[in-house]
C-alpha positions in Angstrom: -30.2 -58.8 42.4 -26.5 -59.5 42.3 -26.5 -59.6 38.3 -28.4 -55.8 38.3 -25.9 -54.6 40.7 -22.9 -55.6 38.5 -24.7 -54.5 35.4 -24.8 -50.8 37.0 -21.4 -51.1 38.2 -20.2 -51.7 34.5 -22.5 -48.7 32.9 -20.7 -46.3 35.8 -17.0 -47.4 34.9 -18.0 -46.8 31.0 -19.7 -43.6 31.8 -16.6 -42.5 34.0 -13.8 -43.4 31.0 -15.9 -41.5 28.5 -15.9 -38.4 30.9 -12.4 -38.7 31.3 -11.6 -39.4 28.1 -13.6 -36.5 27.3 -11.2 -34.4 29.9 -7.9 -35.8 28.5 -7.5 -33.4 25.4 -5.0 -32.0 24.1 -4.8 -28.5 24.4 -2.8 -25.3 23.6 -3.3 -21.7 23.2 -1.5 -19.4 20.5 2.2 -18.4 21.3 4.5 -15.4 20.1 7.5 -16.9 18.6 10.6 -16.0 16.1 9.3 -18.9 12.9 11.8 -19.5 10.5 10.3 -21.8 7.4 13.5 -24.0 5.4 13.0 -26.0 2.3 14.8 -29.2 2.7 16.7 -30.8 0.1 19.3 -34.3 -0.5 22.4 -33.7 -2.7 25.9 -34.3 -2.7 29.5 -32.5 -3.5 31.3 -32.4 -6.5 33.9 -29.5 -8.1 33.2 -27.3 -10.2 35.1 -28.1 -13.2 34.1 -32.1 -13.2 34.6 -33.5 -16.5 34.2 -37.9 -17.5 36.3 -39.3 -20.1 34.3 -41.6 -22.1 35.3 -44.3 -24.5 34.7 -43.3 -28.2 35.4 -46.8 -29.3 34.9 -50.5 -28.5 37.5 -52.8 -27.8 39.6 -54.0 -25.2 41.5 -51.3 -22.7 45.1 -52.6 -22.8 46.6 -49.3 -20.6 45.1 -47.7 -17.7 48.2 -45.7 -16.3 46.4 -43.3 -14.1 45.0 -43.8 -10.4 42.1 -42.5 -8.2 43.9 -39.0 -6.6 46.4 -38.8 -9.4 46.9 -35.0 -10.1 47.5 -34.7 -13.8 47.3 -31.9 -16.9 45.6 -31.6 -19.5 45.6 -34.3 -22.4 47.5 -36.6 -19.8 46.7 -39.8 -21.3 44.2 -41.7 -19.4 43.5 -45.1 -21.2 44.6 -47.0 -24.2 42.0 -49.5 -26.4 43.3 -52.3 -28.3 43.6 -50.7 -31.7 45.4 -53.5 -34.1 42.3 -53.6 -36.7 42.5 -49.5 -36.8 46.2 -49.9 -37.2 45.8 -51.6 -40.3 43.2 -49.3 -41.7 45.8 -46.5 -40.9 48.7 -48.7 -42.8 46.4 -49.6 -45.7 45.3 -46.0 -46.7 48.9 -44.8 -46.2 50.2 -47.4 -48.5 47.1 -45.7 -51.1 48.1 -42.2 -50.4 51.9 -43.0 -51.5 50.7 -45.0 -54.9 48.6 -41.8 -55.5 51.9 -39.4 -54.6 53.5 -41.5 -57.4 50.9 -41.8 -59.8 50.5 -37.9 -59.9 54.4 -37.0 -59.7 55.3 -35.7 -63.2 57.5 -39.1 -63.6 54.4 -41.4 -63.4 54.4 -44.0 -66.1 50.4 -42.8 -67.4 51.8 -39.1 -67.4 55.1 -39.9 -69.2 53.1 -42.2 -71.7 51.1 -39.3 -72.6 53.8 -36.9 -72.6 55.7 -39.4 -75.3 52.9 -39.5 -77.9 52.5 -35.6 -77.2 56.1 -35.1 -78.4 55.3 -38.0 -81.2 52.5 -36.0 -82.2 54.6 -32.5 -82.1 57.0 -34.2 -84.3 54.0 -35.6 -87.0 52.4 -31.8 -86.9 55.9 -30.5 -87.7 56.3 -32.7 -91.2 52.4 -32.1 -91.7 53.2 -28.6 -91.6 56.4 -28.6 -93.9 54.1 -30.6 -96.5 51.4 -28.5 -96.3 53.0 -25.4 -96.5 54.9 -26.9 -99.9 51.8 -28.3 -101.6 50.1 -24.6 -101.0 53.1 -23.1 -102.7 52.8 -25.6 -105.3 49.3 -25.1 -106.1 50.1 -21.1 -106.7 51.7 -22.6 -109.9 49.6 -25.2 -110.3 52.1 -27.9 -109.9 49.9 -30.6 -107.9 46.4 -31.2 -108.1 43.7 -29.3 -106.2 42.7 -33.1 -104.7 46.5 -33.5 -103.6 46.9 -29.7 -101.8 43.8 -30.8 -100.0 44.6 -33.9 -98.6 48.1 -31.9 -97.4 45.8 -29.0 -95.7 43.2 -31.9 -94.1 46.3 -33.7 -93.0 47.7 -30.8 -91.1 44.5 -30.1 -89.4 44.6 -33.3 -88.0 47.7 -33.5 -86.6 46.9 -30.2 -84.7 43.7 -31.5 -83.3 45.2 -34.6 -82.5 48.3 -32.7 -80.2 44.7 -30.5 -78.5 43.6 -34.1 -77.7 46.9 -35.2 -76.2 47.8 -31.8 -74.5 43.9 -31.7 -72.8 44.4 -35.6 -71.9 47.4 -35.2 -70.1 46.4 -31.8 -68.2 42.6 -33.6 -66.9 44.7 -37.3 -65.8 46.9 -35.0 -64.2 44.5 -33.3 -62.4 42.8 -36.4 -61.6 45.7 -37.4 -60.2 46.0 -34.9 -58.0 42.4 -35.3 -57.0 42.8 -38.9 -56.1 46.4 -38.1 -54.3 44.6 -35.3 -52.6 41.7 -37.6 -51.1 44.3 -40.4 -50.3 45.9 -38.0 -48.0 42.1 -37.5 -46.8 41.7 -40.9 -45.9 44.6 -41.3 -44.8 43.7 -38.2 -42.1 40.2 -39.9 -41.4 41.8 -42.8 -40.4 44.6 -41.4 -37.8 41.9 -39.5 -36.3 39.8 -42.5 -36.0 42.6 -44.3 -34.3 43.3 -40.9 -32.2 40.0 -42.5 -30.4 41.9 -45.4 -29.5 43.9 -43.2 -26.9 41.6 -41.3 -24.1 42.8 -38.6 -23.0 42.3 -35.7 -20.0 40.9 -32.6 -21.5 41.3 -30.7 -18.5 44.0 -30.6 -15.8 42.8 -31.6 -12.2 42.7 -35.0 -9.7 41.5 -38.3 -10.7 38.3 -38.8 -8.7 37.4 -41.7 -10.0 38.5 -45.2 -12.4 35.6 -46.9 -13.4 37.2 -49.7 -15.7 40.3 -51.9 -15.4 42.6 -53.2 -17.6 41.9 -56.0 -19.7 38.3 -55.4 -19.6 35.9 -54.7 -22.7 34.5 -51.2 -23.3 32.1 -50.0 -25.6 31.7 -46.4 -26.7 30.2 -44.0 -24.5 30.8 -45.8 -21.5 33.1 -43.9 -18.9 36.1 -44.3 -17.8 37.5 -42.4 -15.7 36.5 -39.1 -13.8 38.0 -35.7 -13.4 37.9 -32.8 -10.9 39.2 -29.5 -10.6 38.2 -26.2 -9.2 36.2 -25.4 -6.0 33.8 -27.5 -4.5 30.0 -26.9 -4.6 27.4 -28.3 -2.9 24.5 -30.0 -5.8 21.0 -30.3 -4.3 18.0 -31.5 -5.5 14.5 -29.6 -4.8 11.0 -30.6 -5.0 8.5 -29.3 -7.5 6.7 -27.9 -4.7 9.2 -26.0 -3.4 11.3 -24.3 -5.8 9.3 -21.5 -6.0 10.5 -20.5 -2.9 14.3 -20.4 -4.2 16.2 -17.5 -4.4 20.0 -17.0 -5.0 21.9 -15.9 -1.3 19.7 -17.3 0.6 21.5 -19.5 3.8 22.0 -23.0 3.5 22.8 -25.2 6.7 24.4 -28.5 5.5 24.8 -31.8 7.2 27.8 -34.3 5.3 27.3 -37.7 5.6 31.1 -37.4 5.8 31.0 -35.2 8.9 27.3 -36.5 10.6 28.0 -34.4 13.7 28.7 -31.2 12.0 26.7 -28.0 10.3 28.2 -26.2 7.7 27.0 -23.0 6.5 26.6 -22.2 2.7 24.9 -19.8 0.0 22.9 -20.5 -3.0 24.6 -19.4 -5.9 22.6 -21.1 -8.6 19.2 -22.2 -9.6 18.9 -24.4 -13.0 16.1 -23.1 -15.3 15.1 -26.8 -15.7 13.1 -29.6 -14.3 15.6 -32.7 -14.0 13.5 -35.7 -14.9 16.3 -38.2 -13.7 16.2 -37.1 -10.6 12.5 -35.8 -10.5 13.2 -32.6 -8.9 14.5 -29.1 -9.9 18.7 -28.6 -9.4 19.8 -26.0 -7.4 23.7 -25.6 -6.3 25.1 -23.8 -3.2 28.6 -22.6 -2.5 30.4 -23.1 1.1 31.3 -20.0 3.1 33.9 -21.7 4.9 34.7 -25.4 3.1 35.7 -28.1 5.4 39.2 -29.2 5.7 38.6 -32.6 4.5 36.0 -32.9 1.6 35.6 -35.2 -0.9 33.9 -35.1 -4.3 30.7 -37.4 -4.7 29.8 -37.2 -0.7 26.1 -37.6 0.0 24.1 -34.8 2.0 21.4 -33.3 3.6 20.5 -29.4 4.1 17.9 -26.8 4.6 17.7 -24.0 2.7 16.2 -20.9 4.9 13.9 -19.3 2.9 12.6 -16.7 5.3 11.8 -15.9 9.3 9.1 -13.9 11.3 9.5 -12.2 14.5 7.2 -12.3 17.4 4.4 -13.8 15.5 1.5 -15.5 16.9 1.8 -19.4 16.5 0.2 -22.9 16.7 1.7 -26.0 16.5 1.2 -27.6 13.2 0.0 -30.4 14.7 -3.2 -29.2 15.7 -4.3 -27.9 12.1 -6.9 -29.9 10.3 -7.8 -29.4 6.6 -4.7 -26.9 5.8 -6.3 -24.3 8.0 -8.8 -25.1 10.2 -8.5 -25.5 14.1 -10.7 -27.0 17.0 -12.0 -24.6 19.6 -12.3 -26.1 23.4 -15.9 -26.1 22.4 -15.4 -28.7 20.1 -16.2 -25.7 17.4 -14.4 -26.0 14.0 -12.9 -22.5 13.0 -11.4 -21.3 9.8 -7.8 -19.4 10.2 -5.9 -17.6 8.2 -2.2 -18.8 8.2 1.3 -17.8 7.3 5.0 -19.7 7.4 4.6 -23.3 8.0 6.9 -25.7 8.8 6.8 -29.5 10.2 6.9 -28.2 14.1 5.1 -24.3 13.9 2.7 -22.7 11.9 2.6 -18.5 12.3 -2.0 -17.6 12.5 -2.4 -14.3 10.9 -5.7 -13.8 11.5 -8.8 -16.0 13.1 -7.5 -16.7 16.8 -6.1 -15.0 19.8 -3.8 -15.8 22.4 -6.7 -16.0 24.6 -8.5 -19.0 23.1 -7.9 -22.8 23.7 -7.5 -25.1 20.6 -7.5 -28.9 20.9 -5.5 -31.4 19.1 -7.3 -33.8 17.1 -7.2 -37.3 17.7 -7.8 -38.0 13.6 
């Protein structure tokens, strides 16, 4: 008798927590509110003429004479690489383009050589001339031999194509000359440029943001070394795929420095970037301050929300109670279908498919 009586006392306490577990929802009814939906977005500050001087050449940086917050010009040397192998190349194809200078000056030994058996020849062409000239007369009176006259005449026209030969020689190893003087002074260009690389400088004028490198160390091309700002400050923020659509230039921008945690500062999108940014997996949007804090300082992390519209008086729910994107529990345990609005993480505005009047629950899913 005593085990029935404790067995119906157990099915009573069950039956009473499923009844007022049953009575324990959570329920609401639709509101008029003011909804304002805000993308949010991560990012950070930098200015807006931010330029990074990179190495164009490996070696060892022997010279580092600038410092983070050093306000220099433009082409303010920023770093030196050891450069005593480029040096040499420099010295070596100077020392080729003065040999070539001489070689091509009129008082070269090849030119002068050439110029001596042109006189030489000049000199030949003159008596081959004279002889010529009297073995024609003397064949009018048939004084010398027809064979004679014609070894005279055959003579002659040697001695001019011979001085054609010299004259063209020296005219095409002087112009080589020049070629090759000309494309010493090339090298020798080529080569002082190269070494040019050795010395990084500023392209722009502005403050020193950052030094990534120190002296002594090795650097290989490309890699950076120092970093430079100028210009205003703008706020860089990065945007989800799903939510760039609802983007547009002017819109408001509250933003939260990690600098300044217990501050808001207002801002404007001025900028929306055409393309997706697969580094950072998101689209690149960049915002300008209306009023920029007193203290700001490039590279400094963020967080904002970009308002991308409001309603007034609308008819709301809190988000929490939606199920399946737009579907809401009636106190009847009925599932309905609603039409919705703006969404965000705390409100959702219900356009059509509920009144004020009915009671929704919360599900416990």
């Amino acid at each position: 008798m005593k085990q029935n009586r404790i067995t119906f006392l157990g099915c009573m306490l069950v039956a009473i927590s499923l009844l007022s577990s049953c009575n324990n929802k959570e329920t609401t009814t639709p509101t008029r509110k003011h909804i304002e939906d805000a993308v949010f977005a991560s990012g950070f500050i930098e200015q807006e003429n931010q330029y990074t001087v990179s190495a164009n050449a490996d070696g060892i940086l022997t010279t580092i004479p600038v410092s983070e917050g050093d306000i220099i010009t433009n082409n303010t040397m920023v770093a030196v690489i050891k450069s005593d192998v480029q040096n040499n190349q420099v010295e070596d194809a100077q020392a080729v383009y003065n040999n070539a200078v001489t070689n091509a000056s009129a008082n070269a030994s090849i030119l002068q050589q050439i110029q001596t058996n042109i006189n030489q020849a000049k000199t030949q062409l003159s008596l081959d001339k004279t002889n010529y000239q009297r073995y024609k007369n003397l064949r009018t009176k048939n004084s010398v031999s027809q064979l004679d006259f014609e070894k005279a005449e055959l003579q002659y026209e040697a001695s001019q194509n011979n001085l054609l030969v010299l004259q063209d020689s020296y005219k095409a190893t002087a112009s080589d000359l020049k070629l090759n003087e000309k494309r010493s002074l090339a090298q020798v260009n080529t080569q002082k440029a190269i070494l040019d690389d050795y010395k990084l400088n500023s392209s722009i004028s502005g403050t020193v943001i950052n030094v990534f490198k120190k002296q002594g160390e090795l650097i290989k091309r490309g890699e950076a070394v120092a970093e430079i700002g100028s210009g205003a400050f703008i706020i860089k923020l990065f945007v989800a795929e799903d939510d760039i659509k609802k983007i547009n230039n002017n819109q408001a921008v509250s933003v939260h420095l990690n600098t300044n945690p217990n501050e808001t500062f207002k801002a404007k999108i001025s900028k929306i970037y055409p393309s997706f940014n697969t580094t950072e997996q998101s689209y690149v949007v960049e915002a300008q301050f209306e009023q920029v804090p007193s203290k700001i300082f490039s590279g400094s992390q963020l967080q904002a929300n970009i308002e991308t519209g409001s309603s007034k008086n609308v008819l709301v729910i809190p988000t929490a109670y939606l199920i399946r994107e737009n579907y809401v529990i009636l106190e009847n345990d009925k599932e309905i279908a609603i039409k919705i609005g703006r969404k965000n993480n705390d409100w959702t505005e219900v356009i059509s498919g509920i009144t004020e009047e009915d009671i929704i629950v919360k599900s416990k899913i």
